[in-house]
ROKEBA-465390 format. One record per residue (C-alpha): x, y, z. Coordinates in pm, 1 decimal, padded with zeros to 6 digits. Layout:
<rs>
east, north, up
X, Y, Z .
...
</rs>
This chain:
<rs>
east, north, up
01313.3, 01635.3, -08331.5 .
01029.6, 01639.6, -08114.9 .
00755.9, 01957.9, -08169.2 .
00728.7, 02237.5, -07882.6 .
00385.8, 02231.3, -07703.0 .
00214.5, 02573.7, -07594.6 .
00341.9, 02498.6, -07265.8 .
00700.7, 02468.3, -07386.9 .
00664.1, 02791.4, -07520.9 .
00564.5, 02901.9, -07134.6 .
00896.0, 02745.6, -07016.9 .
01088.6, 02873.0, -07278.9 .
00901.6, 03247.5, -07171.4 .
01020.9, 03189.6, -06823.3 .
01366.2, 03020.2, -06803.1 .
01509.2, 03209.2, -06620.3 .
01509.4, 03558.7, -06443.9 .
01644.8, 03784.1, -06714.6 .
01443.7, 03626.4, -06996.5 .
01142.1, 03595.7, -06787.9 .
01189.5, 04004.2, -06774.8 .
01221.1, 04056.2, -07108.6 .
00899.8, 03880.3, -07175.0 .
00739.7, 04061.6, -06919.5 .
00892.1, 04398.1, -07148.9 .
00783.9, 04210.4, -07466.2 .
00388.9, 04188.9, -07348.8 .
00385.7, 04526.8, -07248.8 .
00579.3, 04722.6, -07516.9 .
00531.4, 04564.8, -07824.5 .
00289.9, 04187.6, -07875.6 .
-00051.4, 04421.4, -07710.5 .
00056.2, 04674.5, -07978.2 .
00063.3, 04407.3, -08277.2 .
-00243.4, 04284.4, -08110.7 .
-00435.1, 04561.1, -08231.6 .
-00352.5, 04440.4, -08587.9 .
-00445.4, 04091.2, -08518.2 .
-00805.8, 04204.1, -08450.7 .
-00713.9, 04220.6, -08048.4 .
-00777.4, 04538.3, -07943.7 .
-00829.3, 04433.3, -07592.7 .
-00671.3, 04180.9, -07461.1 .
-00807.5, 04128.1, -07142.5 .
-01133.0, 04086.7, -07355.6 .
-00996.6, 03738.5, -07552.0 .
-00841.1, 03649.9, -07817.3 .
-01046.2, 03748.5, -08191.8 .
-01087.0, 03402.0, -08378.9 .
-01134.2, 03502.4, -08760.9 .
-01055.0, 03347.3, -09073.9 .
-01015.3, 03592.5, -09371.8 .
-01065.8, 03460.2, -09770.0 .
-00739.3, 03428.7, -09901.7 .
-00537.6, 03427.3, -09612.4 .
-00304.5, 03086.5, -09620.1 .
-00248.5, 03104.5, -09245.2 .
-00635.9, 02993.6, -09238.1 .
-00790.8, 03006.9, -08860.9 .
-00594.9, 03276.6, -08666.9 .
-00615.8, 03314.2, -08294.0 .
-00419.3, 03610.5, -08103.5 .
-00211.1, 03653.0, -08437.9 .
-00104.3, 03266.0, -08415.2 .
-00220.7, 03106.6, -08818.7 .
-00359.4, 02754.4, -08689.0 .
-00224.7, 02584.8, -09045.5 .
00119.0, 02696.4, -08994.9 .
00123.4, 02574.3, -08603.4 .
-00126.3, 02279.3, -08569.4 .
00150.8, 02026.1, -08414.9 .
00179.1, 02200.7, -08125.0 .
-00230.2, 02178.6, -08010.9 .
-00378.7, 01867.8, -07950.3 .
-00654.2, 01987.1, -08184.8 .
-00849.2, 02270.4, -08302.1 .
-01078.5, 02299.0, -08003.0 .
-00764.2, 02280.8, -07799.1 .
-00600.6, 02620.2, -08051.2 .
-00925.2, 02770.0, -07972.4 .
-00864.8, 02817.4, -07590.6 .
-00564.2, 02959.0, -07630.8 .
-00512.9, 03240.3, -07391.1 .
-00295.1, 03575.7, -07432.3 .
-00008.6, 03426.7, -07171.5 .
00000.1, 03128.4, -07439.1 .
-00009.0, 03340.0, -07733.7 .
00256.6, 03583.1, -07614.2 .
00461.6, 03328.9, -07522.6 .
00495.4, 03197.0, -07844.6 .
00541.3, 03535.6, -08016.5 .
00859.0, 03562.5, -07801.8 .
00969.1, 03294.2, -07854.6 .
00909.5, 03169.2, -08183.4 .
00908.4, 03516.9, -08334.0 .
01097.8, 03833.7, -08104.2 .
01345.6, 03571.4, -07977.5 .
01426.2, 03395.6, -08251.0 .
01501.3, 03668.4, -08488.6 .
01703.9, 03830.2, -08190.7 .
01500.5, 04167.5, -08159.8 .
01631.4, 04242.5, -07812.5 .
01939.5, 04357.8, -07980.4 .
01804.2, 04633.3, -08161.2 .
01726.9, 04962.8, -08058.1 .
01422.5, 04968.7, -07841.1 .
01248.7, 05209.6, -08091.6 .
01367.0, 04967.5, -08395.4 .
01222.7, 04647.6, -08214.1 .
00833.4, 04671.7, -08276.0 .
00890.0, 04726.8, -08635.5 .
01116.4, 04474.0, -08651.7 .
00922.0, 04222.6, -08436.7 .
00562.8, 04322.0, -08583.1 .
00745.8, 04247.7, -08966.1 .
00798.6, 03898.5, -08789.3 .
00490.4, 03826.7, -08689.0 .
00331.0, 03934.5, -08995.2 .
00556.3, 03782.5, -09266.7 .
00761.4, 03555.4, -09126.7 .
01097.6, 03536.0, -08917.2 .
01311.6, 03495.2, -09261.3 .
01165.8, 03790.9, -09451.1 .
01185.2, 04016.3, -09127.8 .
01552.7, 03913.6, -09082.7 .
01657.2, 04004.6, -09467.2 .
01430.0, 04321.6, -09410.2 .
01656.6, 04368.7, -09083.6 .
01966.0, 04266.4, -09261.4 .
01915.2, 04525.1, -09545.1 .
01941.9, 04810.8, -09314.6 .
02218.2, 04686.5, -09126.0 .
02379.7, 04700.0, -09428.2 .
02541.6, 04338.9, -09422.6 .
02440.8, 04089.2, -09688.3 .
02030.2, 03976.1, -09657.1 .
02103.3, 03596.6, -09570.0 .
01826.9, 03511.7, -09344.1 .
02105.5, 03392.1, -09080.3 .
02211.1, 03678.0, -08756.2 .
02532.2, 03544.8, -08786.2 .
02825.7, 03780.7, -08607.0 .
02869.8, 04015.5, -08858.9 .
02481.2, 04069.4, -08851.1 .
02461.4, 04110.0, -08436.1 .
02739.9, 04353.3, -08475.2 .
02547.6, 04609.4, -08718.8 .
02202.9, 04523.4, -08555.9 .
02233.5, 04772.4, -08317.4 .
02261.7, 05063.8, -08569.8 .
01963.7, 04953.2, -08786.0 .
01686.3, 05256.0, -08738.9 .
01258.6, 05207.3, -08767.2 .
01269.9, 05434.6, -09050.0 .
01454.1, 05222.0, -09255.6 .
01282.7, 04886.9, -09120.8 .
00925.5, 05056.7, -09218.5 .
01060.5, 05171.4, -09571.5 .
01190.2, 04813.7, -09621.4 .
00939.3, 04608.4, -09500.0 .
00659.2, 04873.4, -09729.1 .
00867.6, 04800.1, -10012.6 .
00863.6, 04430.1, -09944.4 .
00501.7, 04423.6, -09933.8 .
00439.3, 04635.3, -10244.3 .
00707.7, 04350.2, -10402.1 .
00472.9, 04067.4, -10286.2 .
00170.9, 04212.0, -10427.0 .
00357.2, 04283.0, -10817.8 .
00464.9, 03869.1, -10797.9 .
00126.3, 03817.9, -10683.5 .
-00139.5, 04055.2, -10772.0 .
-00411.6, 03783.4, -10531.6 .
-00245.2, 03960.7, -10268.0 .
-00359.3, 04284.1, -10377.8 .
-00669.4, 04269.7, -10147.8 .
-00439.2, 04267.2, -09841.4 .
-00190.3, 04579.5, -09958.8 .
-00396.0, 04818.3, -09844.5 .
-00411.8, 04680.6, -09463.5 .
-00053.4, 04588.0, -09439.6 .
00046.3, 04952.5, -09543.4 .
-00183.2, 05095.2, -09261.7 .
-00016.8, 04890.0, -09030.7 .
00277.9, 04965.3, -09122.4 .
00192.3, 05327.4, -09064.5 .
-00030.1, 05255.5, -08707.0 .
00348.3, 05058.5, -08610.1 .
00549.5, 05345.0, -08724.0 .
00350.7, 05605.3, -08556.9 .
00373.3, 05437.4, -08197.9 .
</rs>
């Protein structure tokens, strides 16, 4: 199977009217506010190109962790000039799309979408699946779809808290991020 390129990503944004909306929704309402988190409080400045100690996801660009999606940049340099149409294009649709946030509750979907972005599609879809109350899977099968609209922020916040407290007792190297993740958790819940 052949890797998506950034400019998939665009086409994939874009296909057609009603998803092209929904991105246009997605930029406004909720990747600018994960931005913040990603060291991006202004996007119309550029993207914030950091590495942090410790952090697996190595070079990070707009919230995108260069390790975990080299194949689809020709090369670093090429990473490096990504720009914030690029970058939320890929959020959407790697992250909000893919774990089917649109079908939650408007006021559920940052949570849900920032938990995503953050720790990964799978752990945000348990997270999701846990207060949907159908069995934590990793698959939005039709029995998850069906609950998804029911599933509150309160609950995704006191999941996803829970989770990271979780990661941090398995791992106590992770200890130096626990402190951040909670205060974002609390900045996302606030909003």
């Amino acid at each position: 199977m052949a890797k998506l390129t950034v400019q998939d990503y665009l086409r994939l944004a874009k296909a057609t009217p009603t998803v092209e909306k929904e991105f246009e929704v997605f930029k406004e309402h909720f990747f600018n506010r994960t931005l913040v988190w990603e060291g991006v409080p202004n996007p119309k400045a550029g993207g914030n190109l950091h590495n942090v100690a410790g952090d697996s996801g190595g070079w990070t660009l707009w919230g995108i962790a260069y390790n975990a999606n080299s194949e689809m940049f020709k090369n670093f340099d090429d990473f490096k000039d990504t720009t914030y149409e690029e970058a939320a294009a890929i959020a959407y649709t790697k992250y909000y799309r893919a774990i089917s946030a649109f079908i939650l509750p408007f006021e559920s979907r940052l949570m849900y979408f920032d938990t995503a972005y953050n720790m990964g599609n799978l752990r945000a879809i348990k997270i999701m699946q846990g207060c949907a109350g159908v069995p934590a899977d990793g698959l939005i099968g039709p029995a998850t779809r069906e609950k998804m609209q029911y599933v509150t922020e309160e609950c995704l916040y006191n999941a996803r808290n829970t989770t990271y407290n979780s990661l941090v007792r398995v791992n106590i190297k992770l200890k130096k991020f626990l402190k951040g993740w909670l205060n974002r958790s609390v900045a996302i819940f606030k909003v």
